[in-house]
N, C-alpha and C positions, 0 to 999 in steps of 0.2 A: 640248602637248608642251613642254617644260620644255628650256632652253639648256643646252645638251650638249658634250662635245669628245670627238675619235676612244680620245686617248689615256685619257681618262678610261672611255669604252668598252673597251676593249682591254684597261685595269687590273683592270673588273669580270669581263671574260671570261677572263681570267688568274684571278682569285680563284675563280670556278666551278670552271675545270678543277684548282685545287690542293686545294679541299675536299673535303668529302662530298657527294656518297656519291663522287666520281671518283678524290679522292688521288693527281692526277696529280703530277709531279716536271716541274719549269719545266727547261727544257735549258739547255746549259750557253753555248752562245750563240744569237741570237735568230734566226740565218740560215741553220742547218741544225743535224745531229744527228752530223757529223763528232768534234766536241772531248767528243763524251761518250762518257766511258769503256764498253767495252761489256759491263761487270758491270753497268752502272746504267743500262742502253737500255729495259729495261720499262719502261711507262706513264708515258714522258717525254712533255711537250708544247712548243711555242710557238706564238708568231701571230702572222702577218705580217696589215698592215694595207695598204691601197692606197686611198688618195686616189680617189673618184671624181667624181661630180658634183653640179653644181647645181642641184634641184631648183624653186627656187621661195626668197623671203623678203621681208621690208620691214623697215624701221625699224632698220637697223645689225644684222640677223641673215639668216641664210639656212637653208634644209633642205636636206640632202644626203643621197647615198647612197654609200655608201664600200664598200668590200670588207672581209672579214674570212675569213682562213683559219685555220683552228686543225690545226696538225699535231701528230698523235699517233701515235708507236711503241710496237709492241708487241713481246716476243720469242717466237720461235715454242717456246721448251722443247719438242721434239720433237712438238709438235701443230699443224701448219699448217690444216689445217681445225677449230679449235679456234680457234684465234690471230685467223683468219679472220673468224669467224662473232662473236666478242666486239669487232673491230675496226665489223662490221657495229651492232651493239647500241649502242658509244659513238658512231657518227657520229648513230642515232637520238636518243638520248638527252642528246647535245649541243644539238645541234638544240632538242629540249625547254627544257632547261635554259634556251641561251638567250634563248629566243624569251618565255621565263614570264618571266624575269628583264628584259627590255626593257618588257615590256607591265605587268607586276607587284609586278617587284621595286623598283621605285625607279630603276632604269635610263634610264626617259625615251627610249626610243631603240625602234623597231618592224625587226622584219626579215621581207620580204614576202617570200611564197612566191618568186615570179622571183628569179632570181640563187643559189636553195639548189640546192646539190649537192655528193657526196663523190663521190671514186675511192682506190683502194686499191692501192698501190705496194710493189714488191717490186725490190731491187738484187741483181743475179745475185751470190751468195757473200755477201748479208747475212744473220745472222740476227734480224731481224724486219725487221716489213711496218707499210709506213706506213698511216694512214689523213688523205686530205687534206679537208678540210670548209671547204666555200667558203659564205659566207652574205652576206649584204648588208644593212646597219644604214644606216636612214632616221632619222635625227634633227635636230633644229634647235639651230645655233650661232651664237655671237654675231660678230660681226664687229672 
C-alpha cells in the first residue's frame, strides 16, 4: 500500500461522484445542503471526512482507518418511490465505485466491509431525500 493522505482520498472520491457515469453536482457548501438553491438540489453531493484511528506503522508512517460519508440529494419530481429506489441503486454503486477505485484505481487506499453502511433521510416539507453513505478507507500515510 503506497503513502496516502485523507484529503487526497476525499479529492478522488469527490472526482468519482462528479464524473460518469454519476454526474453528480459538488454542493454549494461542504457541511450541508441548506445554501443550495432548490432548482439545483437534484443529484448534489459532498463528503464529510472524520479522522479515525491508528491502526498500525513504523519507519515515520502509520495505517489508518478514517470515516468517509458521501451525501447525496435527490428531488423527488413527484415520484417518491422512484426517487427512493434510485437513491437505493447510487448508494450500491458508490460503494462499487469506490471500493474499485481504492483497490484498482490508483487510489492505494482499501475500504473493509465493517464500518459500510447507508440510511436514507427525508426533512418533513423537503423536496428530496437524502442518501447518507458511510464507508471506511484503511490507508497508510506518512508522518
Amino acid at each position: 500500500m503506497a503513502t496516502q493522505f485523507l484529503d487526497v482520498i476525499r479529492a478522488r472520491v469527490n472526482s468519482l461522484c462528479a464524473s460518469a457515469p454519476f454526474d453528480f453536482t459538488l454542493a454549494a457548501t461542504p457541511f450541508d445542503f441548506k445554501n443550495q438553491p432548490t432548482g439545483q438540489i437534484d443529484q448534489v453531493f459532498r463528503i464529510e471526512i472524520e479522522p479515525g484511528k491508528v491502526i498500525g506503522g513504523f519507519n515515520y508512517s502509520e495505517t489508518r482507518q478514517d470515516a468517509l460519508r458521501i451525501w447525496v440529494a435527490r428531488k423527488y419530481a413527484a415520484d417518491p418511490e422512484g426517487t427512493y429506489q434510485q437513491l437505493v441503486t447510487d448508494a450500491t454503486s458508490l460503494t462499487a465505485a469506490v471500493v474499485r477505485d481504492g483497490a484498482t484505481g490508483g487510489g492505494d487506499y482499501d475500504v473493509p466491509d465493517q464500518g459500510r453502511g447507508c440510511s436514507f433521510l427525508h426533512d418533513k416539507g423537503a423536496e428530496y431525500a437524502l442518501l447518507r453513505l458511510s464507508l471506511v478507507v484503511d490507508y497508510e500515510t506518512s508522518l
